[in-house]
N, C-alpha and C positions, 0 to 999 in steps of 0.2 A: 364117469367123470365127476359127479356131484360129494363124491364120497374123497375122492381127493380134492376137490375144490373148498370140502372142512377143513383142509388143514390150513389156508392161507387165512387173514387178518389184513386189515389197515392199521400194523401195530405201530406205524412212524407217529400218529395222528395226537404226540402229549404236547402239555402247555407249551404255548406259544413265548416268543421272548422276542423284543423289540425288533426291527430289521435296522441295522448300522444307513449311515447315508449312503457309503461307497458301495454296499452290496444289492445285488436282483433284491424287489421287492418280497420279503419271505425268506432268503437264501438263511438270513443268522434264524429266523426260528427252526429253519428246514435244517440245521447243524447243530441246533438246542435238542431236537426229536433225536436227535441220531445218539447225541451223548444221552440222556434221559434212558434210552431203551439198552443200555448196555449190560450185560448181569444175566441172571437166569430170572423167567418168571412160570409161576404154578396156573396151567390153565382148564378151565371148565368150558368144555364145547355141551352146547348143544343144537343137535343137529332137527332140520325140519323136514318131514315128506313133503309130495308134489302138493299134497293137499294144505299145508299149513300146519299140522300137527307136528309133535314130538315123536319123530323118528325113532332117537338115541339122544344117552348122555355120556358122554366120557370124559375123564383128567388125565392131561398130559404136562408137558413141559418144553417150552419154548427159551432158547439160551440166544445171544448173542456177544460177541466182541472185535473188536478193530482187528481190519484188514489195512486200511488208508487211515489213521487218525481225522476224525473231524469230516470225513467222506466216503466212507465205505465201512459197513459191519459184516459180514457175516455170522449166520443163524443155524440150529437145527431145528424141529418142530418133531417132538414124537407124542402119540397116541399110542402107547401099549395096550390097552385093549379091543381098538381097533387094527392093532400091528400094522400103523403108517406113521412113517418118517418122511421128512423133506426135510433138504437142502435148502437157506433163503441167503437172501443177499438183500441190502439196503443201502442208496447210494444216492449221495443228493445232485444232481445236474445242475453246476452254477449257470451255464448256459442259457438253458432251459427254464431257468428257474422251479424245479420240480423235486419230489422228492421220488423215487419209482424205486419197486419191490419185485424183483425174480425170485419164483419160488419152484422146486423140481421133485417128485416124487418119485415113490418108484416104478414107475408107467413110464417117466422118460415124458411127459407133458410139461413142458415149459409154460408158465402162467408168468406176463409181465404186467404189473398195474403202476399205474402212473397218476398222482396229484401234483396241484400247483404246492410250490415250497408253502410251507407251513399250514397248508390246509389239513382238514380232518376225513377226505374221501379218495378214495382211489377206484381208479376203474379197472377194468380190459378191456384191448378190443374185442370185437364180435368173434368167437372162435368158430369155426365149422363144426358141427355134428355127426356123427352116425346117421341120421337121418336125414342131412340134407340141408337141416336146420341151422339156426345159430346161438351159440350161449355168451353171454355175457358176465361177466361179476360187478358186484357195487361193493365198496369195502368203506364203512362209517364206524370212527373210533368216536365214543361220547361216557359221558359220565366219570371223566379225568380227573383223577388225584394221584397226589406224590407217587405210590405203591400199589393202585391197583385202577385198571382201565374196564370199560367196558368194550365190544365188538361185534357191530352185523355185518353180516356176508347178504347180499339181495342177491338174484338172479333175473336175468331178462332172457325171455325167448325171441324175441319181434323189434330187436333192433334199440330199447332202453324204452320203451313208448313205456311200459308196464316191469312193472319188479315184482318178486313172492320173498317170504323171507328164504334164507339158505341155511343158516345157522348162528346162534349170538354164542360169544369167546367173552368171559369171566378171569381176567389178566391181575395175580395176585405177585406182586415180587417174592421170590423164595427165599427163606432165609436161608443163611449158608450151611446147615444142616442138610433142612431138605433138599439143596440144591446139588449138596451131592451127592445124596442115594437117586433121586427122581429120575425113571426112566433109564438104571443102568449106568449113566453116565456120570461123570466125576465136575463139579464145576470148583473152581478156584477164583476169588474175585482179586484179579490184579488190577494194580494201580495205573490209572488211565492217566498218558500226558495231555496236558492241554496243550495245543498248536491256536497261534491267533486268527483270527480270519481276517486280519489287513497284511 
């Protein structure tokens, strides 16, 4: 499970932008993250064993673009030298006031992490184990600028009392060269509409 648990991120987690009076607290930056993250970006995982050490390193490439303008992205996520891909999706809950992230591999494991709108952390809930046990994920985006983020994955076994790291994500925007060789896949940057949020 850990080894596809590298491939997700708290990639919603970029600058923050005012919240409007009429919207949930958070909702206009939780719609800033969304536009922000649209494009292809070049990513460096590295991954940790049980112990804390450096597992692995791998570069992959992380793409998104609108499904719902201003509410829904859709993603890929591939790691060619570890040959895994996932499916994501990003979609802000005005309800709710949250930003939450489904992410799907190829195991068919659904992972949904959920933050308040415009926060910088994502969880999951407790999953069940193999063993009986339970896993959790922490997802914290920091070190934010225009074109390139950073990213830890923590893991909890004991319900959140305790985290290990799981992996730090090295979030470069690609330029449109490499964006279209990287990972096999073709990206094209089209012109995104703006939709108002009143």
């Amino acid at each position: 499970m850990k080894r596809f648990a590298a491939l997700l991120s708290s990639f919603l987690a970029l600058p923050l932008a005012g919240a409007s009076e009429t919207a949930p607290i958070g909702f206009d930056s939780a719609v800033q993250q969304l536009r922000s993250a649209v494009g292809a970006w070049e990513v460096k995982t590295t991954q940790y064993g049980d112990d804390g050490a450096v597992a692995r390193v791998a570069c992959g490439t992380y793409r998104f673009e609108w499904i719902v303008p201003d509410r829904v992205l859709a993603g890929r996520s591939d790691i060619p030298d570890w040959k895994q891909a996932s499916g994501l999706l990003f979609y802000v809950n005005e309800r709710r006031s949250t930003i939450e992230m489904a992410s799907v591999g190829a195991d068919g494991m659904l992972w949904v992490m959920t933050g308040p709108a415009g926060g910088e952390t994502r969880t999951t809930p407790a999953i069940p184990t193999d063993d009986g046990g339970t896993m959790q994920l922490r997802f914290t985006r920091f070190n934010v600028a225009r074109d390139r983020f950073e990213s830890r994955m923590e893991v909890s076994t004991d319900g959140g009392s305790s985290w290990k790291p799981g992996n730090h994500q090295v979030f470069s925007r690609a330029t449109a060269a490499s964006g279209e060789s990287a990972g096999g896949l073709r990206f094209r940057r089209r012109p995104q509409p703006y939709v108002p949020l009143t």
